[in-house]
Structure formats: structure tokens, C-alpha cells
C-alpha positions in Angstrom: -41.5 -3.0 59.7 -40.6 -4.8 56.5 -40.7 -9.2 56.5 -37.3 -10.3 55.4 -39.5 -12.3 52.3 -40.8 -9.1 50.9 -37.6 -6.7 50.8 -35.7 -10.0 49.1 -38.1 -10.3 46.8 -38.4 -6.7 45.5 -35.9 -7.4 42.9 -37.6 -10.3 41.4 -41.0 -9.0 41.7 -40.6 -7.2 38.7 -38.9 -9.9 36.7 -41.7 -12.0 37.1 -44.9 -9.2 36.6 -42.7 -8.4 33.2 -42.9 -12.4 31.9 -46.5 -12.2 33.4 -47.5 -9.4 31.4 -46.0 -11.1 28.2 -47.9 -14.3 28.4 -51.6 -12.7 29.3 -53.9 -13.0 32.3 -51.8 -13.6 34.9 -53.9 -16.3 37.1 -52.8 -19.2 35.4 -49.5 -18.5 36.1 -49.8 -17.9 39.5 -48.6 -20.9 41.3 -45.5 -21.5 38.7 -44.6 -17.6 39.4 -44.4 -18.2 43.2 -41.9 -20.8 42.5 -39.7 -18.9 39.8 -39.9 -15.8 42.2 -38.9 -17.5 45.4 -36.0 -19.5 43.5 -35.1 -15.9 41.7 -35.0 -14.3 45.1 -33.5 -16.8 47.3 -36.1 -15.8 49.6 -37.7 -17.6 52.5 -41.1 -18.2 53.2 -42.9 -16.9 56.0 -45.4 -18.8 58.0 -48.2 -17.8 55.8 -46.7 -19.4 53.1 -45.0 -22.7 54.6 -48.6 -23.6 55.7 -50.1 -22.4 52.6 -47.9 -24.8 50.7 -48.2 -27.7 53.0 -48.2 -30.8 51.2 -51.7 -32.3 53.7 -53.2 -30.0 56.3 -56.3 -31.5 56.1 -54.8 -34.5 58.2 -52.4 -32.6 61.0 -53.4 -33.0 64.7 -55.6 -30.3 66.3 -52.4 -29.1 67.9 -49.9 -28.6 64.9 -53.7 -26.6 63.2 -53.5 -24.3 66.8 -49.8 -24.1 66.3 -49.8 -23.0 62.6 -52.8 -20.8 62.8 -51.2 -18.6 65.8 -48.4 -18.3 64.0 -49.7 -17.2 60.9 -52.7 -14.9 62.0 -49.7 -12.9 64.2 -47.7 -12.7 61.4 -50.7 -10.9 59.2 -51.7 -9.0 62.1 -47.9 -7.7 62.3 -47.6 -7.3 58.6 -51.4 -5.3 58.3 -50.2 -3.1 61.4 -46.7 -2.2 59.9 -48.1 -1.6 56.4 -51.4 -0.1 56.8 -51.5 3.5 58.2 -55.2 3.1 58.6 -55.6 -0.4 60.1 -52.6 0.7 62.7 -54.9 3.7 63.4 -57.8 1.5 64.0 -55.1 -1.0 66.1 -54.2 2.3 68.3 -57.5 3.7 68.6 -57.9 0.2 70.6 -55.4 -0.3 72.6 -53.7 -3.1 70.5 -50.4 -3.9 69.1 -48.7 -7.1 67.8 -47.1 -7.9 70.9 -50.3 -8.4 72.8 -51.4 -11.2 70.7 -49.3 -14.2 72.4 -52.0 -16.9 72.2 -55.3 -17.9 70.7 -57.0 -16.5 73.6 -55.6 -13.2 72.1 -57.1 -13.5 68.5 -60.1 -11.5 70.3 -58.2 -8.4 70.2 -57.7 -8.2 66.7 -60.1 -5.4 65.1 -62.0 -6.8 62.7 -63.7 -4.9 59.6 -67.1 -5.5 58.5 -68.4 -6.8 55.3 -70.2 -3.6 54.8 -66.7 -2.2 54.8 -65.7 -3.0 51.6 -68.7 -1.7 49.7 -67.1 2.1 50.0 -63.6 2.0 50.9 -60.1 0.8 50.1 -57.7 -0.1 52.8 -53.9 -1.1 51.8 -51.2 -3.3 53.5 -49.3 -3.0 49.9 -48.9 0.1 47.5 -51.3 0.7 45.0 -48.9 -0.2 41.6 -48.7 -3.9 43.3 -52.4 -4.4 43.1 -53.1 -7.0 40.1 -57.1 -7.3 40.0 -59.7 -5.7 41.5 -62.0 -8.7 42.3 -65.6 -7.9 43.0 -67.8 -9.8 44.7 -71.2 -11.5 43.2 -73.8 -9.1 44.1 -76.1 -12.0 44.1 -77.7 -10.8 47.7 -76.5 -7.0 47.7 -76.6 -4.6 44.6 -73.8 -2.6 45.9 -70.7 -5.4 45.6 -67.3 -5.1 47.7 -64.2 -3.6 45.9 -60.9 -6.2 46.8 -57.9 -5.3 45.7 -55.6 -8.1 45.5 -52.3 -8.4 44.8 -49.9 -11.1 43.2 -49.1 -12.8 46.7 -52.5 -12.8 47.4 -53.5 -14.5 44.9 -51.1 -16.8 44.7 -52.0 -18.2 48.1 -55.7 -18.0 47.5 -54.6 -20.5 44.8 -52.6 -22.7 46.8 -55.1 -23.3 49.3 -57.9 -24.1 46.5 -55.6 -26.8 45.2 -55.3 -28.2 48.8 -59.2 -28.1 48.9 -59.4 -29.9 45.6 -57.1 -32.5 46.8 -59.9 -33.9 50.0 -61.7 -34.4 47.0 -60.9 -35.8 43.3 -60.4 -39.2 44.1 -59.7 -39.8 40.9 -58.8 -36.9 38.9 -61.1 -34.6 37.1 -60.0 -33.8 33.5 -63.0 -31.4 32.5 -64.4 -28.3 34.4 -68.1 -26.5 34.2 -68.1 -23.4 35.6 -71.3 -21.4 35.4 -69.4 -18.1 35.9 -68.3 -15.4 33.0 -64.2 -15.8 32.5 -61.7 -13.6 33.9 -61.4 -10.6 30.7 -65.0 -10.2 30.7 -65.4 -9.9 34.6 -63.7 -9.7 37.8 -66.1 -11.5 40.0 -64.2 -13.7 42.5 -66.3 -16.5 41.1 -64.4 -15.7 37.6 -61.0 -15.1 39.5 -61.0 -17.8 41.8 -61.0 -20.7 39.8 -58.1 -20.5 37.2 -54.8 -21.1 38.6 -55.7 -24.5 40.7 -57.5 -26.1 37.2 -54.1 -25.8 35.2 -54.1 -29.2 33.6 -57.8 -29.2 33.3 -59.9 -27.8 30.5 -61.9 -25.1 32.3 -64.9 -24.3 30.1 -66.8 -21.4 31.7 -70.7 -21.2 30.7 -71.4 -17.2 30.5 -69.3 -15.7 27.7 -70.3 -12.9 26.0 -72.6 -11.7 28.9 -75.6 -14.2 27.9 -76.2 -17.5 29.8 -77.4 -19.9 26.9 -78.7 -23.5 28.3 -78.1 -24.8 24.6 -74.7 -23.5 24.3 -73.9 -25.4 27.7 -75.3 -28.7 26.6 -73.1 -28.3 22.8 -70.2 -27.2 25.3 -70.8 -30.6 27.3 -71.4 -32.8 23.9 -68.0 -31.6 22.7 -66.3 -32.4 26.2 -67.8 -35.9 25.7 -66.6 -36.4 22.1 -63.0 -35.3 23.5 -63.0 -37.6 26.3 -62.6 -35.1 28.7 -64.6 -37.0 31.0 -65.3 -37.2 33.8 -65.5 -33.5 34.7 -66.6 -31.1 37.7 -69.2 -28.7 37.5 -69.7 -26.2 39.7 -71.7 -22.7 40.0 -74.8 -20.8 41.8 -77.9 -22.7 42.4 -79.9 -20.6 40.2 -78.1 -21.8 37.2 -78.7 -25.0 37.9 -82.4 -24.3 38.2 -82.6 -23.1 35.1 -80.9 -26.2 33.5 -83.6 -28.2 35.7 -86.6 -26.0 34.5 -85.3 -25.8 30.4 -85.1 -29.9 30.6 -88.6 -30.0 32.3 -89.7 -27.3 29.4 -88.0 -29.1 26.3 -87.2 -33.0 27.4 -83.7 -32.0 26.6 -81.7 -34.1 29.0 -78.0 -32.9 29.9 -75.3 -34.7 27.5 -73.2 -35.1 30.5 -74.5 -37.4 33.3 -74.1 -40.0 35.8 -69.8 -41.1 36.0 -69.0 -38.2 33.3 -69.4 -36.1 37.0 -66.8 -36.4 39.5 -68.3 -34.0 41.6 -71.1 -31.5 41.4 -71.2 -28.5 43.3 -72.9 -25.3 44.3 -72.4 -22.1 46.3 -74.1 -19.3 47.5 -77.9 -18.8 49.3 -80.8 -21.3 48.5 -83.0 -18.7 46.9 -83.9 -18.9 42.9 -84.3 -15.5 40.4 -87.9 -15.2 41.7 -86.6 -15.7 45.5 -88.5 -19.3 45.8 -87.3 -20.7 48.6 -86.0 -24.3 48.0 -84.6 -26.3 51.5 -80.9 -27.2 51.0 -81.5 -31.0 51.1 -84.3 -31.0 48.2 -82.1 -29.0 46.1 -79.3 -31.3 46.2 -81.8 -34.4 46.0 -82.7 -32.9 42.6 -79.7 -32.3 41.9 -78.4 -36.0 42.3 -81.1 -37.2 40.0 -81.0 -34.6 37.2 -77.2 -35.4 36.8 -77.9 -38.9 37.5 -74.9 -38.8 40.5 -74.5 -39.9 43.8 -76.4 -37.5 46.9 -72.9 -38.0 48.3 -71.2 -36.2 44.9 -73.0 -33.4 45.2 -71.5 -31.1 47.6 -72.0 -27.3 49.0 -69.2 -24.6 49.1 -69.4 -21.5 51.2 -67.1 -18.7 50.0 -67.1 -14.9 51.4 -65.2 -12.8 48.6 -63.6 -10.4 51.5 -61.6 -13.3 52.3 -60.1 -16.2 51.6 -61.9 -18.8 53.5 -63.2 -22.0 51.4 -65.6 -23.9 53.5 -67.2 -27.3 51.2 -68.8 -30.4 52.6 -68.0 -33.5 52.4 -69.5 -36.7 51.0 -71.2 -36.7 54.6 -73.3 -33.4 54.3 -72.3 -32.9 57.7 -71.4 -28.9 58.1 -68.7 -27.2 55.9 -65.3 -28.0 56.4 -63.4 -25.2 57.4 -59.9 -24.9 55.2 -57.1 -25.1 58.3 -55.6 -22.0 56.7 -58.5 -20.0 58.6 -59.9 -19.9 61.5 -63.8 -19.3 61.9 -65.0 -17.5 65.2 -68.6 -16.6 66.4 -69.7 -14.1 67.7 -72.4 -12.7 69.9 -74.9 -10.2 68.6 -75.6 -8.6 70.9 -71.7 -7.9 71.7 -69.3 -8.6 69.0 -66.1 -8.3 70.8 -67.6 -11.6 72.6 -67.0 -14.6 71.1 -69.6 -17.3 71.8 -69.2 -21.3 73.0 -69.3 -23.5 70.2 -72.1 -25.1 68.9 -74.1 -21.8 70.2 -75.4 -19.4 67.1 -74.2 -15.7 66.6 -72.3 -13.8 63.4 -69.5 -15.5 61.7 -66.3 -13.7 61.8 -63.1 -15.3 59.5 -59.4 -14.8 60.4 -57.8 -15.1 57.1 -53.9 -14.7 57.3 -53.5 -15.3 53.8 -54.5 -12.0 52.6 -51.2 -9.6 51.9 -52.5 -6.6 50.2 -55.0 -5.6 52.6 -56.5 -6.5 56.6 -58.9 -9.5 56.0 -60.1 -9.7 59.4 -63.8 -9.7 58.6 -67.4 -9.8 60.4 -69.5 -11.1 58.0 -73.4 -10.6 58.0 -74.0 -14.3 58.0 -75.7 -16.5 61.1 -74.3 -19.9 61.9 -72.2 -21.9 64.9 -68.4 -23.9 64.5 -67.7 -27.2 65.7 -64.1 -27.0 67.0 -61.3 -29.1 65.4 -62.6 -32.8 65.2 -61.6 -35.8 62.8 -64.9 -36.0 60.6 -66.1 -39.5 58.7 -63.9 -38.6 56.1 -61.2 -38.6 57.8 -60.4 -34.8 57.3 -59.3 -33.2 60.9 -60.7 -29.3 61.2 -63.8 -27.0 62.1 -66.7 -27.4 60.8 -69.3 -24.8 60.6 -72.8 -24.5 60.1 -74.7 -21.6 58.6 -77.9 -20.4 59.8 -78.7 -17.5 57.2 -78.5 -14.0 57.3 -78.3 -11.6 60.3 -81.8 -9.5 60.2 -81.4 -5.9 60.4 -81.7 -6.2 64.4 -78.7 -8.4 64.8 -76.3 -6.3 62.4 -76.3 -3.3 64.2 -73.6 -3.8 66.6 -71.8 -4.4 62.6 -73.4 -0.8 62.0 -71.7 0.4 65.3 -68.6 -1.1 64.6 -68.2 0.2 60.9 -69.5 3.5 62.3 -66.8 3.3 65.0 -63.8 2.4 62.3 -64.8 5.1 59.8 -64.7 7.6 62.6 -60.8 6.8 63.4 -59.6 6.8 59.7 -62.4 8.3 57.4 -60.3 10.9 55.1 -60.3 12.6 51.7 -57.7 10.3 50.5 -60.0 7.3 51.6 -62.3 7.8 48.9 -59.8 9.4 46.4 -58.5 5.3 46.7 -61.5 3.8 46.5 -62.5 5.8 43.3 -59.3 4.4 41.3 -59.9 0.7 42.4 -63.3 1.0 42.0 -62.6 1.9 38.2 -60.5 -0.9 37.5 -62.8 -3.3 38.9 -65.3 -5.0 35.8 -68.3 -5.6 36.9 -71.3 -8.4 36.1 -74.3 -9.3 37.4 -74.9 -12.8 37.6 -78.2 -12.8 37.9 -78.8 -11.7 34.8 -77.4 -14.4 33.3 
């Protein structure tokens, strides 16, 4: 089966990866292409994209979230099943077909692919040619990074939904952006990737060029953001670099150029471990944090990101679980059974139903511990789940992950598999961050 959207917008696809190629990296771009495509094509949006694109769904009722999110997680499941002659084989081998899913209830059914997954194969809902970047993820807790292949729609609604999360936040806006993160040509980290298209209008200064991290470097980078009134600005990155900002200005006296109001937000991502895997509780990191930059505890804010999909969880000014984007849905399962989904508030793997994802099945069981609030107007006034992460599953509570990836490889392992995997794998450019 072929969506209506994607046959009327054949023609134009073209049109618009032609005008991309001719102005460079195609990220910044991204959200100004949708438009010129859809108004080239005359095409309509599908669920995906009208909640994508919707203009506050941080403040819609829990029922209009239920609503949108069945809508949109059936019509990925149908599109993944139609278009993926692997992920259909995985779909038959359990007894499911779109028309079984009818209600939340049903979400259950959907096979889900593990983390682990990604690490040594390729899966497509899209032919190869349409794939745009290979994005990699961070291999900050695993030396053998996942391989996603996205492509243009993909990443265009990746996009949109990080300009929605940016929106619960810049009260006032941000002009100037930090990132401790090498840029796209040099890497294609979804820490590089992410980023660009939402910051058009900003000046996004990323800190690793070259392949070298240089603290002095950042702080000239920061001095010349100053003298340009680029203030205030966002910075945001791993922990560790900020540690090593901390240590260098405990080492030399050197303070950061940039502090106090010249931050509108400061924030991190990824596990609370440093380089030499010191542990450092959550709460005392950000403490530090808010004095070294001189910034209010309630500016300095946690994201949670898993490359495989799309999901951006970030706190709010109330430190009070991650905010789950409405464009996902986060479900928890048991351990010991992960075709059981447990109560909220009760602790077992995370699993993320991202429906944004076109170019391949991003149904995924992560490796991370935690528990979900269900939908629930916060302090801040933002309406959605909130979830809470616990760490990461020890080896005894990831191998019903090991069954299940052991269970999918059986149903589609093939030559052809891996003759995939090799070609994305060689477009992918890869970077260690902690060698920064």
C-alpha cells in the first residue's frame, strides 16, 4: 500500500533534493523544504505530519494527545508493514496486521525492535536512494554505535518536533547557541544532526571542530559571541564536557566569558558518569552547574534522547521527570516479560512508539530502566507523560531484549540483510565523543 502523500509527492521530491544539493548540507533547509514540497505537490498531510506541525501540543487535553497518538502510531504501523518486507515478516510471524490495532489497548501488539538491533542491521520502510544521512549514535556507553538511516521526511519531522520542544522553553528568545558536539561534515552523530534545522535564525557555534575539544577555543568562541551581542545564548552538550570546563577553571582560575543572564538555558544529556566513570548524583551536577555559569537551578535542565528514535524527553524548570514530547508515546515494560506492559509509576524497560520515523520501523525497546507518569498537567503548565529514568538494565534484565532480538533475526536474517547494512554502514562518519 502507498499513502496518497507519498505518490503525490514523488514528482516534487526531486525538485527539492536538486535545490538541496545546490545550496549544501541539507538540514538547514529542512523545514522550508517541507513547505516548498507540500505547496509543489499539492499534497496533503497525513496524521504524522498534521500533529507534527501543530502549532501547541504541549497544552491539548489528555484526550485530543490519546486521539492523535492512535492515529498516528496506526498510520506508521500501516506505512512500516506495507513498505518493509522485513518488518511485515516479523508482523506475520506474530499474528499481527494493521487492522488489529483499533485502540490504545492494541499498541501492545506492535513488534518492537531492540536497541541492540541497530548495531548490525538495516531495515527499510523507504528505498535506499531516498536515504539522506546515516546518523550514528554517540557511542558514549557502547563502542559499537547504531547505524540510522534517515531520510528527508524523517528528518524533517524530527525537526519540527525539536522546534515545538524549544518553544515550552525560550521565554524569551535565544539568539546564540553552544553546542559541545562536532558539526554535521565532520560527523554524523545525531548530536551533530539533530540540532541544525530548529536553530535557523540563531548562530549555532559548535565547540569540537577539527576533531579536538579545546576549552580555550570555547571561551575566545564565547568572548566573540559577547562582543557581537549575541546574547543571551543556550548551551547545551554531554556532562563530561562540562566537567572539563569545571575542572580547566578550577586548574587555571579562568572563569567562563559567558555567565549569569548571557544563558537562557543550560542543558545536558546523556548518563551521569565523567571520562574516568566518577560517579556524580544528578542533583550535584546541576548544583554545580548553576553556580559555575552563575544561572538559575531552575535554567539548567536535563534532556533524554535515544538516537533510534525520535523521542525528546527534557525537564522543566521544576526538575520534576522528563517531559515526554506528545508526538511519542513511552510504554514500560516488564522484564521479566516484555510483551507485558507494566502499571505506571511501577519500574521495568522503557519502550518508545515513535510514529514520526518514515524510513524505517522505530518501534524500539531500549536497554534503559525507569517508570511513566501518565498524561498530567505539570507546574508548568505543559499537559503530557512524564517519565523517570532509573539507569541501565543489568545484563539479567536484558535478556528477554536478547530473546527478542534473537527471535526477530531468526524470521528475517538474510544475505541481503547485511549486504544493506554494509553500504549504510560506509556512509555513516563516525566520532567518538569521548575523545574530545
Amino acid at each position: 500500500m502507498v499513502f496518497p502523500y507519498e505518490i503525490e509527492r514523488k514528482a516534487s521530491h526531486k525538485v527539492v533534493q536538486e535545490f538541496v544539493a545546490t545550496f549544501g548540507n541539507p538540514i538547514w533547509l529542512n523545514a522550508l523544504s517541507f513547505g516548498i514540497e507540500k505547496a509543489m505537490s499539492n499534497a496533503r498531510w497525513n496524521p504524522i505530519d498534521d500533529w507534527v506541525y501543530h502549532p501547541d501540543p504541549w497544552h491539548c487535553s489528555t484526550e485530543e494527545i490519546h486521539r492523535r497518538q492512535l492515529e498516528t502510531i496506526r498510520c506508521a504501523f500501516l506505512h512500516h508493514y506495507s513498505h518493509c518486507p522485513e518488518y511485515y515478516r516479523i508482523c506475520e510471524s506474530q499474528g499481527v496486521r494493521p487492522e488489529d490495532i483499533k485502540t490504545r489497548e492494541d499498541f501492545l501488539k506492535i513488534p518492537l525492535l531492540t536497541s541492540e538491533f541497530f548495531k548490525n542491521n538495516t531495515i527499510l520502510s523507504v528505498p535506499e536512494e531516498d536515504i539522506t544521512v546515516v546518523i550514528t549514535t554517540s557511542g558514549t556507553t557502547s563502542a559499537n554505535p547504531s547505524r540510522l538511516p534517515k531520510d528527508f521526511l524523517s528528518l524533517k519531522r524530527q525537526q519540527g518536533v525539536i522546534q515545538r520542544v524549544l518553544s515550552l522553553y525560550f521565554g524569551r528568545r535565544a539568539r546564540y547557541v553552544g553546542y559541545f558536539a562536532p558539526p554535521p561534515n565532520e560527523a554524523t552523530l545525531w548530536v551533530s544532526v539533530m540540532p541544525t534545522t530548529p536553530f535557523v535564525g540563531y548562530v549555532l557555534d559548535y565547540y569540537m571542530k577539527g576533531g579536538r575539544f579545546s576549552i580555550p577555543d570555547v571561551f575566545e568562541r564565547m568572548n566573540h559571541a559577547k562582543s557581537r551581542s549575541w546574547t543571551p545564548g543556550w548551551i547545551g552538550g554531554f556532562h563530561f564536557f562540562y566537567k572539563k570546563l569545571m575542572d580547566y577553571t578550577e586548574e587555571t582560575g579562568e572563569e567562563p566569558p559567558m555567565k549569569g543572564d548571557d544563558w537562557e538555558m543550560v542543558t545536558t544529556m546523556g548518563g551521569w558518569k565523567n571520562l574516568k566513570n566518577e560517579m556524580i548524583p544528578k542533583v550535584k551536577f546541576q548544583t554545580m552547574l548553576s553556580e559555575y555559569f552563575d544561572v538559575p537551578y531552575s535554567r539548567v535542565i536535563d534532556g533524554y534522547g535515544i538516537g533510534e528514535t525520535n523521542l525528546m524527553g527534557t525537564e522543566c524548570a521544576h526538575h520534576n521527570g522528563f517531559h515526554v514530547d506528545p508526538h511519542t508515546l513511552v510504554s514500560v515494560r516488564n522484564p521479566k516479560n516484555i510483551d507485558e506492559e507494566v502499571a505506571p509509576g511501577e519500574e521495568g524497560i522503557i519502550a518508545i512508539y515513535d510514529p514520526m520515523m518514515n524510513s524505517y520501523p522505530a518501534f524500539v525497546l531500549t536497554d534503559d530502566m525507569g517508570y511513566v507518569q501518565e498524561i498530567e498537567e505539570c507546574e508548568c503548565s505543559a499537559n503530557t507523560q512524564k517519565m523517570f529514568l532509573t539507569g541501565r538494565a543489568p545484563k539479567a534484565e536484558l535478556r528477554s531484549c536478547g530473546l527478542k532480538l534473537m527471535q526477530t533475526m531468526e524470521v528475517i536474517s538474510s544475505p541481503e540483510i547485511k549486504e544493506r547494512f554494509s553500504r549504510i554502514d560506509a556512509k555513516a562518519r563516525y566520532f567518538d565523543l569521548t575523545r574530545g
